[in-house]
N, C-alpha and C positions, 0 to 999 in steps of 0.2 A: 172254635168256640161254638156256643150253641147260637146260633144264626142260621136260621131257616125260612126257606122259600116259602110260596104259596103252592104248594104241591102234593100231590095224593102219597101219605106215605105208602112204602113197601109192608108188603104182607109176608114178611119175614118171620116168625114166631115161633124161637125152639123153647116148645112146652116142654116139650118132655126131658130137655137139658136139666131144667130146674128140679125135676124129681129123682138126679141122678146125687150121690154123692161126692161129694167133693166139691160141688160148686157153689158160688159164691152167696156169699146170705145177707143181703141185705137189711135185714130187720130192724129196727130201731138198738142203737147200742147201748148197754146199759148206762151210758156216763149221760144218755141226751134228755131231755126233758120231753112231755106230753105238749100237744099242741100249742096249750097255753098257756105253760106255767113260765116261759121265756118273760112274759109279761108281767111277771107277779111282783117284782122288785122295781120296776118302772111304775113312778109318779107323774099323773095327769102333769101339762104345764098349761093352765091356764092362758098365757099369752100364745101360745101356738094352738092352742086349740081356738082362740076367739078368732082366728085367719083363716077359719075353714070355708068352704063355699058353703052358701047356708045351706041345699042342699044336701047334704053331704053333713052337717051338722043336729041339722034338724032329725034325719033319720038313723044317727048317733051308730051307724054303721059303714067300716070301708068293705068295699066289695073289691074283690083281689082273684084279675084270673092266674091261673095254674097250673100248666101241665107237671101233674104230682107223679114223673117217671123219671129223674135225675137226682140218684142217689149219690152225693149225700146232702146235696144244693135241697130236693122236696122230691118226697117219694112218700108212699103209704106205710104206716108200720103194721101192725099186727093184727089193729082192728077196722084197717081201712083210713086210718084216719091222716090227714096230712103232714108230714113230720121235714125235720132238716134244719140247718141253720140258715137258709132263706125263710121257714117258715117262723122262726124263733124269731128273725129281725123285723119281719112283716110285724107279728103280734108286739115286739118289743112299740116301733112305729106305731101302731094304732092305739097303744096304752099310751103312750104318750103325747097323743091326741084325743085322748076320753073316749076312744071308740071300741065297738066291737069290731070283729073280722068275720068276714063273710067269703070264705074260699070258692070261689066259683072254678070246680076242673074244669080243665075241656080241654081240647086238641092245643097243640104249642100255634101251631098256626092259624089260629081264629082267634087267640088273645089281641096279637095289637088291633086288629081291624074291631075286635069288643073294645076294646081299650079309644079307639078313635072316633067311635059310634056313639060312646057314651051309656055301653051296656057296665062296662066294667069300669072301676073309678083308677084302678093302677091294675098292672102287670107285675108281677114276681115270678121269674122262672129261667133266672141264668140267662138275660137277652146280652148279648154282644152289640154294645152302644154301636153301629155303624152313617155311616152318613146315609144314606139310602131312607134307612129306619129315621131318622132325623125330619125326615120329609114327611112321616105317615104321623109321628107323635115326637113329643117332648122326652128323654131321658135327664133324670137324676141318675147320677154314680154311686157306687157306693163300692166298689170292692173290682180287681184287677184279675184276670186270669190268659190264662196260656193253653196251648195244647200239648197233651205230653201221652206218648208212648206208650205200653206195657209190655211185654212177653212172659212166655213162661220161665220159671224160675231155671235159670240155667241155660238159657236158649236166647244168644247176643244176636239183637236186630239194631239194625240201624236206619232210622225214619227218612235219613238222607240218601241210601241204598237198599232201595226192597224192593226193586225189580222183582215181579215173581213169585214176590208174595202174597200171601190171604191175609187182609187186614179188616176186622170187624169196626163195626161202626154203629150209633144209633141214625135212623132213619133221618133223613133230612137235615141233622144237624152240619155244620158248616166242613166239620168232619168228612161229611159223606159228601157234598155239593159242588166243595171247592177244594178244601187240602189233598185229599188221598188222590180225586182223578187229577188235578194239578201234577203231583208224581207220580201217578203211572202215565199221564201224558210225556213228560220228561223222559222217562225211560224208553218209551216206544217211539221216541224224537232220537233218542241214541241207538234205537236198535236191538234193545231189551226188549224184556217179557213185560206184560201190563201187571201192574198191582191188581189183584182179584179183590172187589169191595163186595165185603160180606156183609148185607145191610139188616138190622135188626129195628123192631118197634120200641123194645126198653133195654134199656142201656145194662141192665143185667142178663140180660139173651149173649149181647156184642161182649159181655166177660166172661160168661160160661165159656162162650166158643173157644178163648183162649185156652180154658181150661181144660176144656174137654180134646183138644189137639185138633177142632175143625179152621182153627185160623192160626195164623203164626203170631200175628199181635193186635193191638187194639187201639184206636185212636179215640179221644176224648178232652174236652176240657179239663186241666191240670188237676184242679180238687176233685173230681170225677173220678181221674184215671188215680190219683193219689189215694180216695177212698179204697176203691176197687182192689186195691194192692194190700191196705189193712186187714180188706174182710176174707181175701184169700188163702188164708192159713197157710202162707210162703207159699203155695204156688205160682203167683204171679212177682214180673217184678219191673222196675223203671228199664224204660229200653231210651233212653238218652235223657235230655233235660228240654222243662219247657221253652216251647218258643211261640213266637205270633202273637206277644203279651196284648191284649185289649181290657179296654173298660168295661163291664155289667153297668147295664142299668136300672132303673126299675121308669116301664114305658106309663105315660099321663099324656092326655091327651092334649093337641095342639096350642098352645098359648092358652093352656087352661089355669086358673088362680091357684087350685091344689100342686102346681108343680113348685113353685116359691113354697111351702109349708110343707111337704115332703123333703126336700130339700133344706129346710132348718133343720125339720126333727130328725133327718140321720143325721147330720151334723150335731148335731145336742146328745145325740147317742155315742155318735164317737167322742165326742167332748166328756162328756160324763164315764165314761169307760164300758158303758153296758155293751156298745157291738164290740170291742175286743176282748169279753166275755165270752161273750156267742161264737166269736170264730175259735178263740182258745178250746172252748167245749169239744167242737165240732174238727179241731185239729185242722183247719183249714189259715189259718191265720197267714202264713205267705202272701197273702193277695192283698191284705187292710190297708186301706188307702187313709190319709189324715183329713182329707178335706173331702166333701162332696160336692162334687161336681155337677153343672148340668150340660147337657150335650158334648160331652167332653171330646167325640171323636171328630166336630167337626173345627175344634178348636187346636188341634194337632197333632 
């Protein structure tokens, strides 16, 4: 899952993959909507908005950091701008708080420590609820994922046997940290060849590779790796099914008042049916959880 260290990423970066043809396009799809219009059918609710910190009320703005490089969770579309169904449910969230949104990018690893400083008022960016993380800031739930797989279309891997192979990754993600050298430790515990981790900065570099035959398959969060297989016009494909299922959260700082009123209004979103809207759109729906939760990983 996307759970990452505090750590310098790799300077990985195939430019010139993206200007080849064939490879993967992430662009905004035509079925998704512009940054804000996720928000446009969401009614202010006065009682959840009178529970905001004043704060926070008073400057009639949530501020939300980002890392906008996890497509199709939040990534840039065409004019720069931040897109995705994490960015649809953010905006859903702060219209139904009276607010505006305030996307502040930045590195994936400088959000919670902004998020716990109190630069940033929440996090959005695919955080894998852990207990660890528990310790730094508060998690709302809101949606379940996995890790899953890819290969090229017609080229059978198996995540549980790939001694030997070149497996792409984005930087830092949990992906790169803990699952892939976890199995090639195994393998070279039995006498096998190590897994080759091919480490990329955006998660679109870790899918060209597939494409382009520099890695044999790809690892990533489930709707990551499930987008990635959409936009590859059959090139790529599922190389087994997900596993490692955990909670997303969105990170609020330590026993701060905003985490209880976060935590109503995606519940008022799932209740209402607006975020199984937003996952329907975004074809990620697999993962929709009925209740939200808080800190959910350290509860079981």
């Amino acid at each position: 899952m996307r759970t990452r260290y505090l750590a310098p990423a790799a300077a990985f970066v195939a430019v010139a993959a993206l200007a080849l043809t064939g490879c993967v396009d992430n662009s905004t799809p035509s079925s998704s909507s512009s940054a804000s219009s996720s928000a446009d059918t969401v009614k202010k609710d006065d009682s959840l908005a009178s529970q905001l910190p004043d704060k926070i009320k008073s400057a009639g703005t949530l501020t939300i950091g980002m890392d906008d490089t996890y497509p199709p969770n939040e990534y840039k579309d065409d004019n720069g701008k931040p897109v995705g169904w994490e960015v649809d449910l953010t905006n859903a969230i702060a219209a139904k708080l009276g607010l505006k949104t305030n996307f502040a990018i930045a590195k994936f690893d400088n959000i919670i420590p902004s998020v716990a400083g109190g630069k940033d008022d929440i996090g959005m960016s695919s955080f894998t609820d852990t207990t660890d993380r528990e310790k730094q800031v508060d998690f709302v739930n809101y949606y379940t994922a996995g890790i899953m797989w890819a290969s090229a279309k017609g080229k059978t891997v198996d995540p549980d046997n790939a001694c030997g192979l070149k497996v792409a990754v984005q930087s830092t993600t949990y992906e790169d940290t803990d699952e892939v050298p976890a199995k090639s430790k195994a393998c070279t515990d039995a006498g096998k060849a190590a897994i080759q981790v091919l480490r990329y900065d955006a998660q679109d570099d870790a899918t060209n590779a597939v494409i382009l035959g520099k890695a044999d398959a790809l690892s990533a969060d489930s709707p990551v790796t499930l987008y990635a297989i959409s936009k590859s016009q059959g090139k790529l494909q599922e190389a087994g099914k997900a596993f490692e299922v955990a909670p997303y959260g969105i990170p609020i700082a330590k026993g701060s008042a905003l985490t209880p009123v976060i935590q109503k209004t995606v519940q008022a979103l799932i209740d209402d049916g607006t975020y199984k809207k937003i996952l329907d759109k975004w074809g990620v729906a697999d993962g929709a959880v009925t209740t939200a939760d808080v800190n959910a990983a350290s509860k079981g």
